[in-house]
N, C-alpha and C positions, 0 to 999 in steps of 0.2 A: 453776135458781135461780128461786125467785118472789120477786117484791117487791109487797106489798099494801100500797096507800096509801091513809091516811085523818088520821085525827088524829095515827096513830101508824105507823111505818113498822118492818115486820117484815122482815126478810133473812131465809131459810132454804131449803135446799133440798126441794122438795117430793116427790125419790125419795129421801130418807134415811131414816132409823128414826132418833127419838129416845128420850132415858131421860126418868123425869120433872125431874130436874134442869134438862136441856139443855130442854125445853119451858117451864118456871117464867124459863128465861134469857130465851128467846126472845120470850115472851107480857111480861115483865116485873112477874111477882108470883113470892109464895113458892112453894116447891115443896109444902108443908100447904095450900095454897089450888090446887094441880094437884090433888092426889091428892084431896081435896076432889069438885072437878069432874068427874076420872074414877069415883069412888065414887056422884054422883048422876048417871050417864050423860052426863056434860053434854059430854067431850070419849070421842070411843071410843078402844078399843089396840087392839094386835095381839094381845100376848098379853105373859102377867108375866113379867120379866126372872126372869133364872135364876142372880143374882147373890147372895150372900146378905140382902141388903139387900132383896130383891124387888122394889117398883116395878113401872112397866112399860114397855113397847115402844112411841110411838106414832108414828106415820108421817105425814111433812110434808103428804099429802093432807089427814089426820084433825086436823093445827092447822086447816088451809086450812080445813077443813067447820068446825069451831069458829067462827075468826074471823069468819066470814062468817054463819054464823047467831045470833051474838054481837051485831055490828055492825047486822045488818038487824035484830033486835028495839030497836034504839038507834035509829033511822033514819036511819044514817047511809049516805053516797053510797060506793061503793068502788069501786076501781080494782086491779084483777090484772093484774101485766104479769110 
């Protein structure tokens, strides 16, 4: 489990695999503004879900590297525990 604290405090396991859904939950925006961000490199995946819907796979590391390179261009102070 990681807990990254800042203005805003995310819960998520960082060995899981997420859909974009569960990532749009987690971050607390739409899922059109994930798919958005994965579309300009901005978050990476594993690889596109194999669902009909497609989507993708993207792994609590790859929110982790998001938030953090998110945050640090904000200059904000963070805390990974």
């Amino acid at each position: 489990m990681v807990k990254i604290q800042m203005s805003y405090e995310y819960d998520f396991d960082i060995k899981k695999e997420y859909t974009t859904i569960e990532v749009a939950e987690i971050l607390g925006v739409s899922s059109r503004y994930v798919q958005r961000l994965l579309k300009q490199g901005k978050i990476e995946f594993l690889h596109k879900a194999t669902t009909r819907t497609g989507g993708h796979i993207i792994s609590g590391k790859m929110i982790v590297d998001f938030i953090i390179r998110y945050q640090l261009t904000k200059g904000t102070v963070i805390k990974v525990s």
